[in-house]
C-alpha positions in Angstrom: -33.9 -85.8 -159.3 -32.9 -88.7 -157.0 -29.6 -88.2 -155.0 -27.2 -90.9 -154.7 -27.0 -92.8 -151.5 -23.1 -91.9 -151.2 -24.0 -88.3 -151.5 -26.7 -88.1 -149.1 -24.6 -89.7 -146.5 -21.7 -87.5 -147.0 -23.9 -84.7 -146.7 -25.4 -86.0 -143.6 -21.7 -86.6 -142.3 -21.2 -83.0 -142.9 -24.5 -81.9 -141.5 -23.6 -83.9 -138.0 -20.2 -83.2 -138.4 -20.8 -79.4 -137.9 -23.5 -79.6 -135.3 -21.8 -78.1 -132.0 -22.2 -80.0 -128.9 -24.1 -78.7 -126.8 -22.7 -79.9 -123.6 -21.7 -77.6 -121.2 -17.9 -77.4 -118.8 -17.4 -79.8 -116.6 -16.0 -77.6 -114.1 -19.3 -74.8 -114.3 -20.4 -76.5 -110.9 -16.8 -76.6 -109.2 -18.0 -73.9 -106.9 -21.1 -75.3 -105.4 -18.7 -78.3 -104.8 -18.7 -78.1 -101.1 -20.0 -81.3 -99.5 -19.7 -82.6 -96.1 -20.5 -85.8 -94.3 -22.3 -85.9 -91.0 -22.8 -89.3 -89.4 -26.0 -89.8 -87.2 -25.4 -88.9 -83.4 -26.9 -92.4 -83.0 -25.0 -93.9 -85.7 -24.0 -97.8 -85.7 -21.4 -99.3 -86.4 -20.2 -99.5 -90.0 -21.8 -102.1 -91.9 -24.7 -102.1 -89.1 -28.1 -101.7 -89.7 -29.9 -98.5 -88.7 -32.0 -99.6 -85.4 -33.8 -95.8 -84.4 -34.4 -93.0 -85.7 -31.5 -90.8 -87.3 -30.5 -88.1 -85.2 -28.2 -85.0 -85.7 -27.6 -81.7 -83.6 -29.4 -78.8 -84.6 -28.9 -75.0 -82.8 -30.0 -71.6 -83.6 -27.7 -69.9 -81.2 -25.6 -70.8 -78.2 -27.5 -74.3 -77.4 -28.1 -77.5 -79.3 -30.7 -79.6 -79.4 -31.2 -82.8 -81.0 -32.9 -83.4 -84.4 -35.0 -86.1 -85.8 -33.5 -86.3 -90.1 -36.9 -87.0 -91.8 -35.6 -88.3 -94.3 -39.1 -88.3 -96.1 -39.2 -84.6 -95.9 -37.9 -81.5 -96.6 -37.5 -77.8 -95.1 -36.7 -77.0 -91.5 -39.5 -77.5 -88.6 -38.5 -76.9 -84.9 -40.2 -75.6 -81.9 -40.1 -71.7 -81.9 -38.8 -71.5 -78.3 -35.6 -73.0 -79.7 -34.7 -70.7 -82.0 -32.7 -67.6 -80.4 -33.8 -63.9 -81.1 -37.1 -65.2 -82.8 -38.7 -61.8 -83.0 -35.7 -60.2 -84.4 -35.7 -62.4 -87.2 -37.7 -61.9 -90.5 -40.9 -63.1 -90.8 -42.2 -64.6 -93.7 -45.8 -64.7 -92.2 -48.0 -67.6 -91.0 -47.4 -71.6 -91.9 -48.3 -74.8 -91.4 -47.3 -78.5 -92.6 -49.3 -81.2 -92.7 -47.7 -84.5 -91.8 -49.5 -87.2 -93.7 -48.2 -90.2 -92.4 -49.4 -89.2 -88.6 -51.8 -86.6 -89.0 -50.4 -84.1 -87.3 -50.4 -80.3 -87.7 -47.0 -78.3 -87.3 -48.4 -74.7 -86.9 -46.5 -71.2 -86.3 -44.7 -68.9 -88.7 -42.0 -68.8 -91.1 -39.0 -67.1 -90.1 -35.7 -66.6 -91.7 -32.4 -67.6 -90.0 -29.5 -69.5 -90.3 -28.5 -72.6 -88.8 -25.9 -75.0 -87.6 -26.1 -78.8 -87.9 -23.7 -80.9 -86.3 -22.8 -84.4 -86.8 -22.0 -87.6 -84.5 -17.9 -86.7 -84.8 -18.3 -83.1 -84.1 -18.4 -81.7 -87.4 -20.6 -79.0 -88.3 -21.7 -76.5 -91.0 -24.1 -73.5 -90.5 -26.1 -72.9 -93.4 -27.3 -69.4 -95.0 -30.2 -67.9 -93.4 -33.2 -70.3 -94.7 -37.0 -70.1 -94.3 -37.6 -72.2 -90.8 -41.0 -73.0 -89.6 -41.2 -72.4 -86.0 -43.9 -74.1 -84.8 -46.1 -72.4 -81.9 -49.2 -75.3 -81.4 -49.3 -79.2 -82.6 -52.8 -80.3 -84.0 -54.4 -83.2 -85.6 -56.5 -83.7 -88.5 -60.1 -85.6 -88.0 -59.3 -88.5 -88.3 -55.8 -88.5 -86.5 -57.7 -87.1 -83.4 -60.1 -90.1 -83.5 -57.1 -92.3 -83.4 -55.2 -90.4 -80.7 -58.7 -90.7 -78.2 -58.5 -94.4 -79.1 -55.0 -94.9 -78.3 -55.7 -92.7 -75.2 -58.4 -95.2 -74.0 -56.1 -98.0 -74.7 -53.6 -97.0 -73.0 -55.7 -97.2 -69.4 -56.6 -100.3 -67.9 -58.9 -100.5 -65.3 -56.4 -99.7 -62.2 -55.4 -96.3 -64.5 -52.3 -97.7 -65.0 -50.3 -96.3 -67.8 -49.7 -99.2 -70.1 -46.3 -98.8 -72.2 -47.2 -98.5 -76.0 -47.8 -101.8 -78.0 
């Protein structure tokens, strides 16, 4: 038996028509709505183009330091001897990070602490204890190494001058 084409879109109607949406509150995310902005420590002026490499303020402790934002990367990586109380902190065992742009190898431990980041103005947050990798030795992949001993050799003339970088 063939139905109608009124009835079949009246039951459709009624069919969508019933079909709760399944979106959820708009406010379910109110609480994690706790943003705040940081300018550079090297910022420009506004409107200016970025001309080095984004800084911040970075400390573990009692003392700052300044921070390169990677802005191609994620996670924390710093120098263990800047992080305060590092053998009181939990471990979360051995780590390392592989930079592919350079080569280089970030090796130490993971450790988990908090930390405070501070902007150009003076503003600041401190986060809630995160894994950190502190690193204890730099090395280099193969081929990295290969272009650091040829940069090396460039970098001499024949008076063993040190020649700024190119």
């Amino acid at each position: 038996m063939a139905i109608p084409p009124i009835l079949r879109t009246a039951v459709a109607g009624l069919l969508l028509g019933s079909v709760p949406v399944a979106a959820g509150s708009l406010g379910r995310y109110d609480e994690y709505d706790r943003g705040v902005y940081l300018p550079y420590v090297n910022a420009t002026g506004p409107g200016e183009d970025i001309t080095a490499v984004p800084r911040l303020r970075i400390s573990f402790g009692e003392r700052s330091y300044g921070a390169v934002m990677d802005t191609g990367s994620t996670g924390v990586v710093v120098s263990a001897d800047k992080i305060s109380n590092i053998d009181g902190l939990q471990s979360l065992g051995p780590g390392e990070l592989t930079y592919s742009s350079s080569g280089r190898i970030m090796i130490g431990r993971w450790v988990v602490t908090s930390m405070t980041i501070a902007g150009g103005d003076g503003t600041r947050i401190t986060t809630a204890p995160i894994p950190v990798l502190a690193v204890t030795r730099v090395a280099c992949t193969p081929r990295a190494a290969v272009h650091a001993k040829r940069r090396a050799a460039r970098d001499f003339d024949d008076g063993d001058r040190i020649r700024p970088p190119a």
